[in-house]
N, C-alpha and C positions, 0 to 999 in steps of 0.2 A: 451593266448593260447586256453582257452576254445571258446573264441569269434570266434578264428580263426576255431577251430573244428565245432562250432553250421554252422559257415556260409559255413565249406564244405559239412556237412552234408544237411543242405538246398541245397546248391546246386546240392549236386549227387541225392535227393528224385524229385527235380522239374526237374531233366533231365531224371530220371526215367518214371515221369508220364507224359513228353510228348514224350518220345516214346511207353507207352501207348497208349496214344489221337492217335497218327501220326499211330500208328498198326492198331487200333480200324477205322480208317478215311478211311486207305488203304484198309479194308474189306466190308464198307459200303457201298456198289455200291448206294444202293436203293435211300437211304438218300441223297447222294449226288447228284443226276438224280434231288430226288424232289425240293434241294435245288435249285439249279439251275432255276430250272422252276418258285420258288419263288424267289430268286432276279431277275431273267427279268421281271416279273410282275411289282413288285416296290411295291403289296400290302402290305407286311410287314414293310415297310419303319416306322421308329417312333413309330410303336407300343412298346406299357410300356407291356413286359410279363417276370410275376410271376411264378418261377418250383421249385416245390418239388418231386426233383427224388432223387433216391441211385446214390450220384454223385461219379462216379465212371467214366473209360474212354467212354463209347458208351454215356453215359450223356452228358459229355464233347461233345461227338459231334454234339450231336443236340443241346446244349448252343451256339457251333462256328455256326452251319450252320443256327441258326434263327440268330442269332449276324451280319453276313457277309449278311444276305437277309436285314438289313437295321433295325432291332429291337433293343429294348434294353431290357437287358435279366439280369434276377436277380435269383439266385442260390440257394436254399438250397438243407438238405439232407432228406429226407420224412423217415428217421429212425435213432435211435443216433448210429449207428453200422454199416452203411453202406457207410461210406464216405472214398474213397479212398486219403490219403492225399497227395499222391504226382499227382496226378490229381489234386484236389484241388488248390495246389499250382499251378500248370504249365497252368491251365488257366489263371489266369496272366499274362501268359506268352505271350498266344495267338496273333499270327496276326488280331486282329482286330480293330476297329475304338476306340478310347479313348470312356468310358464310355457305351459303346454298351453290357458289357458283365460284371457283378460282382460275385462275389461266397465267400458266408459265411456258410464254410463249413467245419466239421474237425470229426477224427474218434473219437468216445466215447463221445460223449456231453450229460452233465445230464441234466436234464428235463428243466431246466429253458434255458440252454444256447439253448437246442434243438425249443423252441419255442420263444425263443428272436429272432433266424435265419429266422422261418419263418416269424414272425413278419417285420422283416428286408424285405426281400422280399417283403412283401403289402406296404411298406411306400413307392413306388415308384409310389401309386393310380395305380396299373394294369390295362390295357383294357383286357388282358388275362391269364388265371392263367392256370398252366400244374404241377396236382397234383397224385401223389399214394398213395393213400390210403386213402384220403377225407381229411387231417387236414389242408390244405388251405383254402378248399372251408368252411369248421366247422367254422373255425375262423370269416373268412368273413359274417358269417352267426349268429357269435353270436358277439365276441369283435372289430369287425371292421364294424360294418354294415353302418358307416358316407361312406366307398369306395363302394359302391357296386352299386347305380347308374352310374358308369362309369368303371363297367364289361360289357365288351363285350359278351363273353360267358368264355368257360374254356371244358378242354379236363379231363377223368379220367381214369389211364392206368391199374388201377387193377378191378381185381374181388370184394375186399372187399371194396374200391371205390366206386364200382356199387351199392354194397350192401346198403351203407352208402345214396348214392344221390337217389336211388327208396324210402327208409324211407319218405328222408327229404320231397322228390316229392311228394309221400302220402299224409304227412302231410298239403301239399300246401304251402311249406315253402320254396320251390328251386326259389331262385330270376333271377337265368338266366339263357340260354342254357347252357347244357355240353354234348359236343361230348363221347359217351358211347364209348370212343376206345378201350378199354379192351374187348368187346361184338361183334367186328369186327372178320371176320372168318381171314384174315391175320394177326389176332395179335394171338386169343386165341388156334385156331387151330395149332401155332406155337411155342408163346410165353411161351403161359401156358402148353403145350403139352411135346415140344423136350427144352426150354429152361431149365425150370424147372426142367423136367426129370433130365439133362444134368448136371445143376447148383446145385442142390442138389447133386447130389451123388458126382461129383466131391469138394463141401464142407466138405461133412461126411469121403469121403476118405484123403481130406487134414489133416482134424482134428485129426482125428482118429489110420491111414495106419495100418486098420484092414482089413481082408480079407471077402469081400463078401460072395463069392460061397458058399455053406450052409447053410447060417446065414436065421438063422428064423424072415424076416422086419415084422413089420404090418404098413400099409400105412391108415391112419385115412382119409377120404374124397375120393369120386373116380370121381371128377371132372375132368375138363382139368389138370389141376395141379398133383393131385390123379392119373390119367391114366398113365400121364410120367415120375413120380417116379415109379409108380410100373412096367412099361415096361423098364426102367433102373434095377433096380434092379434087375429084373426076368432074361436080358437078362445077369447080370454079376454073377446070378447062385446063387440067394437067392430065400427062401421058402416062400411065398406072402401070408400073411392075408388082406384083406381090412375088415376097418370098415365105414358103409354107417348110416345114419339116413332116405336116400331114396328109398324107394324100387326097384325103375327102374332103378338107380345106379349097386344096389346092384346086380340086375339080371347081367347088363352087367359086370358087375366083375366078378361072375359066367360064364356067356359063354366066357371071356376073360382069363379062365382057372384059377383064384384066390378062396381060401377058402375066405367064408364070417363070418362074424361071431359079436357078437357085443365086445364091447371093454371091458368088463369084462371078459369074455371070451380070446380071441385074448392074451391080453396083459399075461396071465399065461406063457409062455413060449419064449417069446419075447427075443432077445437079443438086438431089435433095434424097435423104435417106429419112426415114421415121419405123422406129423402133416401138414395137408394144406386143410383146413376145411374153413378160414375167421371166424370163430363160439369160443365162449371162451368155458375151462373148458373142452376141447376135452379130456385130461390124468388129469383129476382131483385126490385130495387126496385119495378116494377110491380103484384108480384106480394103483397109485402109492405105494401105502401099497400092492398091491399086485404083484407086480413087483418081476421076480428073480434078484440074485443076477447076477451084470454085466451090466445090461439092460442100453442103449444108449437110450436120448430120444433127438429127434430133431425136427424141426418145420421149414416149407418152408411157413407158413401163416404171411398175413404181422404184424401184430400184435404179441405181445409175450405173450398173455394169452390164447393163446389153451392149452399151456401145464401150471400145475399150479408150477409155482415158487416161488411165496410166500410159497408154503408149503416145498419148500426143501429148500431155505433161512433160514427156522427155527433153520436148523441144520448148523454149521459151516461147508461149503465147502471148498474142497481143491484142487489147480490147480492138474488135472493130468496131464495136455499138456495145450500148446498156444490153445484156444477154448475150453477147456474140463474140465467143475469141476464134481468133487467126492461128491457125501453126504450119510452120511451114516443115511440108512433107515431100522432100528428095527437090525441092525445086516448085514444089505447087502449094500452093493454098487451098487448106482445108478449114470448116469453121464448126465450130460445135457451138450448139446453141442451149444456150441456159446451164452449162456446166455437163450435162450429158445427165440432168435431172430433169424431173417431169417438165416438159415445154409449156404445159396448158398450165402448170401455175407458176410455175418461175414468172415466164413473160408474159401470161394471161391471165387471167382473173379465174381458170378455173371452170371446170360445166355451166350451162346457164341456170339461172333460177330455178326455172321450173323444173328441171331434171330434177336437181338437188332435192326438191322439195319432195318429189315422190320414193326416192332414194332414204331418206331421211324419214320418213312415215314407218318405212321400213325399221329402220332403226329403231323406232322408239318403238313402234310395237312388237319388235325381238324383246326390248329390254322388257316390256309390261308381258309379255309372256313367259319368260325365265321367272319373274317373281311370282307367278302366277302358277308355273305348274314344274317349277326346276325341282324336286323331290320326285318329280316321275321321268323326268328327260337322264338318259343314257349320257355317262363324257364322252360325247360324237359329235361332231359335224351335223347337226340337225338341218334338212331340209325345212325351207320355209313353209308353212301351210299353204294350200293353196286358197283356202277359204279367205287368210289375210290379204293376200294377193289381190283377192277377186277384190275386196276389201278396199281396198288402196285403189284399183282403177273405178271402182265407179264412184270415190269419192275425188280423183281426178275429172271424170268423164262430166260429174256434174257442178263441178267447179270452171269448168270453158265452157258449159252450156250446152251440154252435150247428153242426149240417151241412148238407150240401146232395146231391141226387143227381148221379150222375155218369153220362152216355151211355155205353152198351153199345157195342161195336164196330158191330154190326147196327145201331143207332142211327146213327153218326157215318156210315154208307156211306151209311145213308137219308138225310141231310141234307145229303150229299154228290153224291146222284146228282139227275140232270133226268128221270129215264125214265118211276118209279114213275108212275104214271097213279092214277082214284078208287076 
């Protein structure tokens, strides 16, 4: 009876997570335009690519749509908290060609099974690897370096990615192209902007179903990331501290109507902290000792040591909701939410569709351009083209129904020349 239970439940989670995949595919206009454009090419054909995303359903869709352009495509999850399992499973399930498409992938994996996956992934010798957050390209670069003459290039979709591959680059140590697509104005002006924004708060409200309006947030980082948490949150009628370490940040917080302040400060009155820095030790123990009681901390950075958790692990925590533990600090209650890993996908589903899908365009045409001209591309951090870019919005702009005007000739010479006078 129990077998018969285990195998219905398998079965209702993998029908669940392809109509996931099948929702997430039906919103993807973009992705699927580009897809397109790369199976008539045929340049994808046979290429071995290595992805470490949050395999969750828009993942899933860029697995099928380089899978169906002729690749073979190998899965992990680039965090142990972000894998959605009934996606997981129901790519399996997928229409595509026997062996074109794998995924070792599941939610909660401790450190060893988290990096056995990735591992799993490289033993296919990639020509291209599609990583967030750099532990593909790390590996490749320390315990795998027998594969790395037959890296093509490789794509990187975050900020703290970027942060990761300009070090190595420094160093003189980055052995092949990687498309900087996190740095593209169609991913970050979006991605990191409205997804984020969007995808956090909709986490901290799943976790939580606390009521915004009032609530004193501090938003640590006023990056792209930093901008659209605190433009969600201002808009659903919370009282906005940002804490900056950059001064030019800092100003545009200020003129963006935000108190500024630093996080010793800030955090005194706090009922809700959010971390999206890429930087560790952002809510360190300092910082936490002086916390009221109540105070939420959460963290949309891809790593979990902005905030510090080793120091409230000292103390026995205790579930207060699905995402939410309790620990008690000198007499007060504090709560970390989602483990003091990414909020927007522990507890949320992750950016919305439509971000994903233009982000993901992205992606795929990093990868069709690495096979395309990776004999001429430098081992750098290659900026994205701007011509893809253009690329990508007005294949969004006409997918909502949407155009733009276009300069006359007499136009383009006028922008072109120094002479015109007033």
């Amino acid at each position: 009876m129990n077998d018969v239970m285990d195998d219905e439940k398998m079965i209702k989670l993998i029908e669940k997570g392809r109509k996931r995949i099948d929702w997430a595919m039906s919103h993807m206009k973009v992705l699927g335009e580009i897809g397109k454009r790369i199976s008539m090419s045929g340049n994808m054909k046979d290429i071995r690519v290595s992805m470490a995303l949050h395999t969750e359903a828009k993942t899933g869709v860029l697995a099928v749509v380089l899978a169906r352009s002729g690749a073979h495509v190998r899965l992990a999850s680039c965090n142990p908290l972000t894998t959605d399992d009934s996606v997981a499973l129901a790519l399996a399930e997928v229409d595509v060609s026997p062996g074109t498409l794998e995924v070792r992938a599941r939610y909660d994996q401790d450190k060893k099974q988290y990096y056995d996956a990735l591992n799993w992934t490289l033993d296919q010798r990639p020509q291209i690897v599609i990583d967030d957050g750099g532990d593909l390209i790390r590996i490749l670069h320390t315990e795998r370096r027998e594969l790395l003459d037959g890296i093509m290039g490789g794509c990187e979709e975050t900020t703290t990615g970027i942060i990761r591959l300009k070090a190595l680059q420094g160093e003189g140590k980055l052995m092949f192209p990687v498309m900087g697509v996190n740095n593209a104005d169609m991913k970050h002006l979006f991605d990191n902007r409205y997804g984020t924004g969007q995808s956090t708060l909709d986490g901290i409200l799943s976790a939580t179903n606390l009521t915004v309006a009032g609530m004193r947030a501090v938003v640590a980082g006023y990056g792209w990331c930093g901008k659209g948490i605190s433009m969600r949150l201002k808009g659903m009628g919370a009282n906005i501290t940002v804490t900056e370490v950059d001064p030019v940040k800092g100003v545009e917080a200020v003129m963006d109507g935000f108190r500024v302040l630093p996080m010793e400060e800030a955090c005194l009155d706090a009922n809700l902290i959010v971390t999206a820095t890429g930087c560790k030790d952002v809510v360190p123990r300092q910082v936490i000792e002086k916390l009221p009681d109540g105070c939420m901390l959460a963290n949309s950075g891809h790593f979990d040591n902005e905030i510090d958790t080793a120091y409230l692990e000292e103390r026995k925590g205790l579930e207060a909701r699905s995402d939410v533990t309790a620990y008690d600090v000198d007499g007060r209650t504090i709560y970390l939410l989602s483990r003091g890993r990414l909020v927007n996908l522990v507890a949320g589903q992750g950016h919305p569709v439509e971000i994903m899908d233009m982000s993901f365009a992205m992606q795929a045409l990093g990868c069709q351009l690495i096979v395309n001209k990776a004999s001429e591309l430098p081992a750098e951090v290659i900026p994205f083209p701007p011509e893809l870019d253009e690329e990508v919005a007005r294949i969004k702009l006409s997918s909502i129904g949407y155009s733009i005007d276009e300069l006359t000739d007499e136009q383009r010479i006028y922008l072109g020349s120094w002479e015109h006078g007033t």
